[in-house]
N, C-alpha and C positions, 0 to 999 in steps of 0.2 A: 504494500500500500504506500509506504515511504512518508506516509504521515506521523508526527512525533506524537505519542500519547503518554499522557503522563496519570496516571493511578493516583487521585487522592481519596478521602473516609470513603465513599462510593460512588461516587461522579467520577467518570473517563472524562480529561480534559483532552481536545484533538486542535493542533493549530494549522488553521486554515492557511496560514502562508507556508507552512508543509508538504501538501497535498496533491501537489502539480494543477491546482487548478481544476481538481472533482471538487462536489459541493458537499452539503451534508446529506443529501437523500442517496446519493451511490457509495457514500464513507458505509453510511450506516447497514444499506444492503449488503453490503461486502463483509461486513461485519460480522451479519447473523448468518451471512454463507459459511462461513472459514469460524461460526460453533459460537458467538459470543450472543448473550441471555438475552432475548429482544427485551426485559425488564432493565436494560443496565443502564442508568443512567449517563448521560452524553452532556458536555455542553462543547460551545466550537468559539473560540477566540482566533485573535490574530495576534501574537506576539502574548500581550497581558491586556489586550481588554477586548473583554468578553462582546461575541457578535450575535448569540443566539442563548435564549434562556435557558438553561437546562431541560432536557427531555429524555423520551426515552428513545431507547438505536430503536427498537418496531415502531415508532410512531413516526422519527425520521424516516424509516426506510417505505410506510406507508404512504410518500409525498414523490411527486417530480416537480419537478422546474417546468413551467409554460413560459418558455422566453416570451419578451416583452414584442406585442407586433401593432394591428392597427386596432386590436380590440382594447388595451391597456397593457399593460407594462409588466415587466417579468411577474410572478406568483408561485406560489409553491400550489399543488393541487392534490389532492386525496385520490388514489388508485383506488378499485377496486380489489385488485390482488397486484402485491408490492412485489411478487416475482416477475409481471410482466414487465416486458422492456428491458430486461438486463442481460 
């Protein structure tokens, strides 16, 4: 993944300037592929300050990205089933 995570009380910290440029809904799918708890909690900074409240990886991995077009601007958006598309 090449993203740095760092383990604190029970929040995974993941820094987005790590990551090559995946966001958090393909970190997190990747996550619960390769065995980690979709209950684990996640949050996502950049350096030291935080970009995303904490959640959980299944709740990330339950989102994509709708880039931003003429209907309005990027969004995250709820799948139906969070395997599809990867």
């Amino acid at each position: 993944m090449g993203a740095t995570i760092l383990d604190s009380i029970s929040i995974k910290t993941i820094d987005l300037a790590t990551t090559n440029g995946k966001g958090p809904t393909l970190i997190c799918s990747k996550m619960i592929r390769e065995g980690t708890d979709p209950d684990t909690q996640v949050e996502f900074v950049r350096g030291t300050t935080p970009v995303f409240a904490p959640r959980s990886v299944g709740s990330w991995a339950a989102y994509r990205v709708r880039e931003a077009d003429d209907s309005g601007p990027i969004r995250f958006v709820k799948v139906s089933d969070p395997s599809d598309g990867l």
